[in-house]
Every structure is written in structure tokens, then in C-alpha cells.
N, C-alpha and C positions, 0 to 999 in steps of 0.2 A: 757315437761321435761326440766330442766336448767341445764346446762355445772356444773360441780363443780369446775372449775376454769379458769377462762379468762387471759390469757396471750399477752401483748402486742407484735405486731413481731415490730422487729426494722428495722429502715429506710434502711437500708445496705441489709437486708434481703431479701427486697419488690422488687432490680433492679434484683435480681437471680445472683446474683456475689459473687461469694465464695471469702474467703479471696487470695488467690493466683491468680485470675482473676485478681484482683484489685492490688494487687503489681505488675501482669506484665502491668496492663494499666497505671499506674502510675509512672512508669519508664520511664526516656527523653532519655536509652543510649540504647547499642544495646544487645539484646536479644542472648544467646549463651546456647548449652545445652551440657551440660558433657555428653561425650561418652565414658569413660575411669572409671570403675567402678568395683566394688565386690560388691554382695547383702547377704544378710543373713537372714533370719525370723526363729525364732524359731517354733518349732511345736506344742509348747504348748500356740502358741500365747502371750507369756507375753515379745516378744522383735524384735525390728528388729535392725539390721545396717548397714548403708549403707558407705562403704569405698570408698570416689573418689579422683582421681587421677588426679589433676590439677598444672599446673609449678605455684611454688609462691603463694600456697594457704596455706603457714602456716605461710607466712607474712601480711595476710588481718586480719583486727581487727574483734574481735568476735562481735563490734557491727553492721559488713558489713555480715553477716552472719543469717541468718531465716530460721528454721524448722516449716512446715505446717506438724501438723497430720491431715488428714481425718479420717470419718471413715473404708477406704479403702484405703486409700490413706495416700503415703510420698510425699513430693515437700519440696526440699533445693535450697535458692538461695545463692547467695555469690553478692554482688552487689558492687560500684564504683570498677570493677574489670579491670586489665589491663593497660598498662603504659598510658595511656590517662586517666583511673579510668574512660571510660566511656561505659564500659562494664556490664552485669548483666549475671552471669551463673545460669544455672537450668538445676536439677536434679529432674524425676518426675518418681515416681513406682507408676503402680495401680494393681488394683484388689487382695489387700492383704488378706491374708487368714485373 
């Protein structure tokens, strides 16, 4: 019996590093996780959001800022964070409804 469609996996795929593995391994500064938060998920599942609460985070440009959906999973970083800019924050909820 033959497949009805062959699908190539991509090289990114084959190391087992999700996309958020690979931003925090690719980061040179230092790693910091927000503990200062509100969470919300809807019960009909069509929303979450997550409210955090960091000094100086509505002065970082929106391109220093990345939202990961899994399929279970949130993960927000905020990066060149901190008067050095050589900070990286993250925010990670799992096992989402």
C-alpha cells in the first residue's frame, strides 16, 4: 500500500527544538522569567491573555517583543531587555485547555 502523500520534514524539525528552544539558545544575554502576572483563558477556548507586569515594558519596541503559540502552550519573550539591553524575559504557561 503507498502513503497518499509524502511530506518533507524540515531540517529545524529533525534537531527536536521547537521554536522557543531555539530563541532561548540563541540568545548571548541573560535569561530572566516574569513572575509578576494575570492569566485568563476563555472556556470556550477561542482566547487567552496573558497580563505581565514588568518596570519599563511599555518603553521596549514591539520588534523586541515574540509571542510563541503551541498547541498547549503560550511562551512571550521581550528581549534586548534592561539598562544594559542585555537581558531576555520570558513568560511560559503550559498545559492549556
Amino acid at each position: 500500500m503507498k502513503p497518499l502523500a509524502v511530506n518533507p520534514v524540515a531540517k529545524s524539525n529533525l534537531s527536536g527544538e521547537s521554536e522557543v528552544d531555539q530563541i532561548i539558545k540563541n540568545y548571548d544575554g541573560k535569561m530572566k522569567t516574569i513572575s509578576k502576572y494575570s492569566y485568563y483563558e476563555a472556556s470556550n477556548q477561542k482566547w487567552v491573555k496573558a497580563v505581565i507586569a514588568v518596570d519599563g515594558i511599555k518603553d521596549v519596541p514591539k520588534e523586541n517583543l515574540k509571542v510563541v503559540f503551541g498547541d498547549r502552550t503560550l511562551d512571550i519573550f521581550v528581549k534586548d531587555y534592561g539598562k544594559e539591553k542585555d537581558q531576555i524575559l520570558h513568560f511560559g504557561c503550559r498545559k492549556l485547555q
